[in-house]
N, C-alpha and C positions, 0 to 999 in steps of 0.2 A: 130645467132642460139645458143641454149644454148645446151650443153654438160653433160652430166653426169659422173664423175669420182668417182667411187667403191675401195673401201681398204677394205681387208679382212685381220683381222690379229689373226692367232690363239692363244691361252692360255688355262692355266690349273687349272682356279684358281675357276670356278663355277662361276656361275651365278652372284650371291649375292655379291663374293666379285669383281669379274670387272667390276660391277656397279658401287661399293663403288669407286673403285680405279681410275674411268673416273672422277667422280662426284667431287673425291679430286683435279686432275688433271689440270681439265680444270679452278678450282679454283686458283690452283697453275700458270700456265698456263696465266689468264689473264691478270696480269702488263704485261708481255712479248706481248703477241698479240696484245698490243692496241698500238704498234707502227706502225701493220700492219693493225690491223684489229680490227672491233667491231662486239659485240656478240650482237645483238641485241635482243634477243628472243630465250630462254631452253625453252622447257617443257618436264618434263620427264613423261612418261606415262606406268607404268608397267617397264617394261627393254627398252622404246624404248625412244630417246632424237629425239626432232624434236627441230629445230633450223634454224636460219636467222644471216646470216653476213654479213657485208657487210664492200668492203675493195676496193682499188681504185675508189670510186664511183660509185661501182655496187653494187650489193645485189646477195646473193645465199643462195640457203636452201638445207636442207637436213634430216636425220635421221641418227642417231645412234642404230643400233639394238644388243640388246645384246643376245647371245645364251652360252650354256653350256660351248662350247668349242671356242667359236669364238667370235670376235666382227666384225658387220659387217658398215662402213660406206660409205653411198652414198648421192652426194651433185651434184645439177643439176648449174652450173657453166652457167654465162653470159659470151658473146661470148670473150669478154678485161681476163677473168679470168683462158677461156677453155685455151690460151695460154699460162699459166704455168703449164698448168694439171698436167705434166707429174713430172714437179719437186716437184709439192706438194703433187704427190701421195707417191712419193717416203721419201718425208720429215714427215707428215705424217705417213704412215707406221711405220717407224726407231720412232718415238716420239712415239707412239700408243704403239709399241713391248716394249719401253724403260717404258713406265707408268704401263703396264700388267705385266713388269716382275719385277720392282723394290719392294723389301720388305720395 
């Protein structure tokens, strides 16, 4: 059964630039991820990333929504990946808060 796991992380930086600042991020981001994970598919659409990874032999998608004051991510998790939810949500979050707020 697949799961859905939600990170909502607030900021103060506008629209436009926590776009910019994911956009740099996840670029920054990928030599590091690809010992876990592949990005297999961005599309960014307006403010919103929809996107597909896929990491111990499973695949999960999700979206990236961006709002004024918040980013909001949620990624619907195959059943092998729902069993880390909880530590990804939290690792996650701490990386999300540390990319929104670094100047």
């Amino acid at each position: 059964m697949n799961a859905p796991l939600t990170v909502s992380i607030p900021h103060r930086l506008g629209k436009d630039e926590a776009v910019r600042r994911i956009k740099s991020g996840i670029e920054r981001a990928k030599p590091e991820l690809g010992r876990f994970m592949t990005i297999e598919d961005e599309t960014w659409t307006g403010d919103r990333l929809a996107f597909s990874v896929k990491a111990l032999g499973q695949r999960a998608a999700g979206f990236i929504d961006v709002y004024d004051a918040t980013v909001r991510l949620e990624v619907t998790l195959p059943w092998l990946l729902a069993r880390f939810a909880q530590a990804v949500q939290r690792v996650v979050g701490h990386k999300g808060q540390l990319m929104l707020e670094k100047k």
